[in-house]
C-alpha atoms as an extended CHARMM CRD file, in Angstrom:
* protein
*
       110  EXT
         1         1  UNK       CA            -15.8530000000      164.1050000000      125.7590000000  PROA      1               0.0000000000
         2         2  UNK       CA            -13.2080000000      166.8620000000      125.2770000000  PROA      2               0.0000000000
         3         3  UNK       CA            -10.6480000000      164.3590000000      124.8950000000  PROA      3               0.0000000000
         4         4  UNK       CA            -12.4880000000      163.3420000000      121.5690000000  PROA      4               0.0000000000
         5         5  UNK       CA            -13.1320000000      166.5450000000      119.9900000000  PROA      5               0.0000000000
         6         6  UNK       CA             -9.8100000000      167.2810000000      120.6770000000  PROA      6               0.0000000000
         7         7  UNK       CA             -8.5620000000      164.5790000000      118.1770000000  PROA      7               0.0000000000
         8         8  UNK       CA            -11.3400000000      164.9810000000      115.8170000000  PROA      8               0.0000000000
         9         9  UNK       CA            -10.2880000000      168.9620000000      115.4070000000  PROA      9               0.0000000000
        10        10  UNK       CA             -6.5280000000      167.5370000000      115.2970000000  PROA      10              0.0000000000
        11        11  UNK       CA             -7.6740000000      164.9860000000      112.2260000000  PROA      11              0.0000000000
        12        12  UNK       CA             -9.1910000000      167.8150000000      110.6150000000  PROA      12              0.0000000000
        13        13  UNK       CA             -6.6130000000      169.9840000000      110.8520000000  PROA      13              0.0000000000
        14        14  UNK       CA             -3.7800000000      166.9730000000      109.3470000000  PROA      14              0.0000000000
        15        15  UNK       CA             -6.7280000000      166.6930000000      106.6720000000  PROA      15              0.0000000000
        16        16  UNK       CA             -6.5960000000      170.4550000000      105.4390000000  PROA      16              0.0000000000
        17        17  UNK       CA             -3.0780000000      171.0000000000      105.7580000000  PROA      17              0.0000000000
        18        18  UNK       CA             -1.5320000000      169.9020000000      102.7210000000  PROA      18              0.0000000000
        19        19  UNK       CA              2.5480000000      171.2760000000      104.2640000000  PROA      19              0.0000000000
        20        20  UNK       CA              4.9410000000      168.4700000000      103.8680000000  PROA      20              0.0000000000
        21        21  UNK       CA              8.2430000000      169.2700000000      105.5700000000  PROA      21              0.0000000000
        22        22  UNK       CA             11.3600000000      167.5140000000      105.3690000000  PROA      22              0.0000000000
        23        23  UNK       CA             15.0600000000      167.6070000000      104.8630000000  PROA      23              0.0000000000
        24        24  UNK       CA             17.1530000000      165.8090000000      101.8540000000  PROA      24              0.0000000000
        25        25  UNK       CA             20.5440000000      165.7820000000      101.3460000000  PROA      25              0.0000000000
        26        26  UNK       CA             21.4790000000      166.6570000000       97.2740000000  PROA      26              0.0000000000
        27        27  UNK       CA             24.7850000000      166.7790000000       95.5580000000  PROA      27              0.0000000000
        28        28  UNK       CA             25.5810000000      167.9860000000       91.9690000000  PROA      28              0.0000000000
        29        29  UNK       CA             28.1370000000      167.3260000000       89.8210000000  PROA      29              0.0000000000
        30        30  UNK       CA             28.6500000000      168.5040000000       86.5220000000  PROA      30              0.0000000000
        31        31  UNK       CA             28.3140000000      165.0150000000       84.6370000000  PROA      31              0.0000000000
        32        32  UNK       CA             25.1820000000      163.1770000000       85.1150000000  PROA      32              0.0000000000
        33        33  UNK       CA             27.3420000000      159.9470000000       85.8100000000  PROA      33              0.0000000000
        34        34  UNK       CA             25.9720000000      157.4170000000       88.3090000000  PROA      34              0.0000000000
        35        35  UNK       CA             27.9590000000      157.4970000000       91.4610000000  PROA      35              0.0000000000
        36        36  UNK       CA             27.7210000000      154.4150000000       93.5470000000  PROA      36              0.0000000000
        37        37  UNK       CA             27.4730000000      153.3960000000       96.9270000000  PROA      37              0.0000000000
        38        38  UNK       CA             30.7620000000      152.2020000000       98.4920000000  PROA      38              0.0000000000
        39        39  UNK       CA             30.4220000000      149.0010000000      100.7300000000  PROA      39              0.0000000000
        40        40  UNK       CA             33.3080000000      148.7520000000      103.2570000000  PROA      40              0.0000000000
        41        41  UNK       CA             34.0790000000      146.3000000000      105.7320000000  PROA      41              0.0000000000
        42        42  UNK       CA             32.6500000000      147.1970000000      109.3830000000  PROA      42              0.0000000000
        43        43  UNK       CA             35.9190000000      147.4100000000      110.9770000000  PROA      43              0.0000000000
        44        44  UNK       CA             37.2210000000      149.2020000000      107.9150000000  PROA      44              0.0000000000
        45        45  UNK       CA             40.7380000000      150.3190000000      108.1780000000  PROA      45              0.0000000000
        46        46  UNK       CA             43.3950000000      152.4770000000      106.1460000000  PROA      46              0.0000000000
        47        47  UNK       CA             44.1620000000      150.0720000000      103.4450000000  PROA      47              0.0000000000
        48        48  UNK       CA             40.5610000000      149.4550000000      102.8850000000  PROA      48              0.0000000000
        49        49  UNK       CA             40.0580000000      153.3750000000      101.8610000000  PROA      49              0.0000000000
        50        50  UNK       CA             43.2830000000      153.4590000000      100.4490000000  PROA      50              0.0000000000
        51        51  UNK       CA             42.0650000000      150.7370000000       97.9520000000  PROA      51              0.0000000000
        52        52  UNK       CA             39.0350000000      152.4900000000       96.7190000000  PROA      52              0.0000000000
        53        53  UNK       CA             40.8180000000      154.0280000000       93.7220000000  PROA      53              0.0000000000
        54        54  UNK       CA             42.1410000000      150.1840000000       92.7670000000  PROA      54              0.0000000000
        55        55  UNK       CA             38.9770000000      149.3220000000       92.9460000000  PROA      55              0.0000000000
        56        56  UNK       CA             37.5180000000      151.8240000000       90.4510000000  PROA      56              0.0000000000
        57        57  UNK       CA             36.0440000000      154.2620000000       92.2430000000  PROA      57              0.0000000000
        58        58  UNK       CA             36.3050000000      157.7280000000       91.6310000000  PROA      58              0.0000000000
        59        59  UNK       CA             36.4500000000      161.3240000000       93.8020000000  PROA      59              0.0000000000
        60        60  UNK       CA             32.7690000000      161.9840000000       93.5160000000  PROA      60              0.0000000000
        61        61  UNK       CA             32.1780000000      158.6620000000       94.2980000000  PROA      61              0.0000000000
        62        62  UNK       CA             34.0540000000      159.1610000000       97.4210000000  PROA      62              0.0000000000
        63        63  UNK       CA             32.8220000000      162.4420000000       98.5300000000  PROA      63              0.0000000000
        64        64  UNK       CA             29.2080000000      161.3500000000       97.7940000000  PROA      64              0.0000000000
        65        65  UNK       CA             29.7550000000      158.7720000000       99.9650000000  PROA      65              0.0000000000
        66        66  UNK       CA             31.0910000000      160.7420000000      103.0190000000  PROA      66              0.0000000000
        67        67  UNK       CA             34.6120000000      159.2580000000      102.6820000000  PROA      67              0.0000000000
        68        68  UNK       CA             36.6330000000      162.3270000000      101.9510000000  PROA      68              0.0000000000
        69        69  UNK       CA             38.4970000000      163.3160000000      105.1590000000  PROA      69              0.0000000000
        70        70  UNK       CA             38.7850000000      159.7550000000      105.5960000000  PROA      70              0.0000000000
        71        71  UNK       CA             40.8060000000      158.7960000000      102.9520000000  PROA      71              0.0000000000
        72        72  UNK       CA             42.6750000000      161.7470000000      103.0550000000  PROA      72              0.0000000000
        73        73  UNK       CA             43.3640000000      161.0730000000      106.4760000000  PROA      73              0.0000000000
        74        74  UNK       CA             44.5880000000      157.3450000000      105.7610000000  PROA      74              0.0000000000
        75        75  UNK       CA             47.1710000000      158.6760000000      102.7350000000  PROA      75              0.0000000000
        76        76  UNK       CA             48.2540000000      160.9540000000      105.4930000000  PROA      76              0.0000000000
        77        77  UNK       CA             48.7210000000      158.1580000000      108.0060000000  PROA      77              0.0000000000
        78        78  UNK       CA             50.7480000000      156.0870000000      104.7440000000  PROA      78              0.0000000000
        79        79  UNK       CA             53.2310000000      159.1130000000      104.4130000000  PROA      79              0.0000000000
        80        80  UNK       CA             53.8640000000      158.9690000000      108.1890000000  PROA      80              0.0000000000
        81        81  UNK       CA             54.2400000000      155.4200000000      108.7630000000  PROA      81              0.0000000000
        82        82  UNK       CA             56.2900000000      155.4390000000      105.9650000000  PROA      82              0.0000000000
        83        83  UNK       CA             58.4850000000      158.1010000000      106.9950000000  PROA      83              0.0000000000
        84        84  UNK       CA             58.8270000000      156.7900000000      110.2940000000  PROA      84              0.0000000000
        85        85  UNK       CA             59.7070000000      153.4690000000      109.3370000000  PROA      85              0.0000000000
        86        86  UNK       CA             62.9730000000      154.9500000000      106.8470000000  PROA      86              0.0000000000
        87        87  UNK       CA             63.9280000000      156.6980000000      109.7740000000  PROA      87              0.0000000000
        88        88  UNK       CA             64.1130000000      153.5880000000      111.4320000000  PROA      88              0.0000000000
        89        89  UNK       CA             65.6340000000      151.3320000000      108.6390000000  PROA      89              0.0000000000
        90        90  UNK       CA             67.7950000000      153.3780000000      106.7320000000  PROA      90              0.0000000000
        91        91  UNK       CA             70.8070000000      152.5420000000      109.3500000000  PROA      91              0.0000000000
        92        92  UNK       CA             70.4620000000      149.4730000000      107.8170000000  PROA      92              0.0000000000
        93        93  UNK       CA             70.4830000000      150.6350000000      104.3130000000  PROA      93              0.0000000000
        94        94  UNK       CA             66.6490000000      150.1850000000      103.3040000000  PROA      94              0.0000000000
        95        95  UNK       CA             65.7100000000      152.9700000000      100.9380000000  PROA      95              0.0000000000
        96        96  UNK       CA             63.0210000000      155.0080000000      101.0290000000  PROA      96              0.0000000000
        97        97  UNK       CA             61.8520000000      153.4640000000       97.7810000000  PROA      97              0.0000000000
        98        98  UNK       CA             61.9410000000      150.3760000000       99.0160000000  PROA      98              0.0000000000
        99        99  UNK       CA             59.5670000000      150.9010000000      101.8150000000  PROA      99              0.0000000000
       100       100  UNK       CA             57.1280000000      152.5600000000       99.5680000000  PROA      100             0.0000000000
       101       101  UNK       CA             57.2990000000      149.3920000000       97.0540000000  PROA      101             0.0000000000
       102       102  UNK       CA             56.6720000000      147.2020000000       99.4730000000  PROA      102             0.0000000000
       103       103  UNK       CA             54.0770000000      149.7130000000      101.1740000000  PROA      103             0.0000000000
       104       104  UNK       CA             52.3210000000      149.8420000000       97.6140000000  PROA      104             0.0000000000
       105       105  UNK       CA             53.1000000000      146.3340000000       96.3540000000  PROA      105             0.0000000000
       106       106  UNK       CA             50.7180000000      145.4420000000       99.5760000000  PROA      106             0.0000000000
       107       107  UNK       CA             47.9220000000      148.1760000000       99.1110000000  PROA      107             0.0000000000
       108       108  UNK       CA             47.2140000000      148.7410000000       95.3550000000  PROA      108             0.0000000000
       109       109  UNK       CA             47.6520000000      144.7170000000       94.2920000000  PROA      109             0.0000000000
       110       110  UNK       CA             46.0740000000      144.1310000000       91.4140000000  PROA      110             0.0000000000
């Protein structure tokens, strides 16, 4: 017998109480363009972020999708790798330049 008042007070109670609580995420920009959703591959890696600007989309679109640090991180990684390698190579007379063509020529096909 308790047991069932109990949940009839409780239904009366979610019946009166008209407080709806919840959290939502909102970002503003100061356009009102559409910014989409950007589908990656599961096993996403650098090239695949460092593509997204090939592939049309923008900043906002990137930071609106929580992408930011990545992307930043994988043109960070580029320079590196890149650096690393004409250390390597340039005993043997590859250019700088040349490494980043190739680098590029590889990433930002169109």
């Amino acid at each position: 017998m308790l047991f069932r008042s109990g949940i009839k007070r409780n239904r009366r109670e979610n019946r009166s109480s008209n407080n709806l609580k919840g959290n939502a995420k909102s970002i503003f920009f100061e356009n009102d363009e559409i910014l989409r959703t950007i589908h990656l591959p599961i096993n996403y890696k650098d090239m695949d972020l460092l593509r997204l600007e090939t592939e049309g989309y923008t900043w906002q679109e990137v930071m609106f999708n929580n992408l930011g640090a990545q992307v930043i991180s994988a043109e960070d990684n580029l320079k590196r790798n890149i650096l690393l390698l004409y250390r390597k190579l340039s005993q043997y007379g590859v250019t700088r330049e040349e490494i980043e063509g190739l680098v590029n020529s590889k990433i930002y096909f169109k």
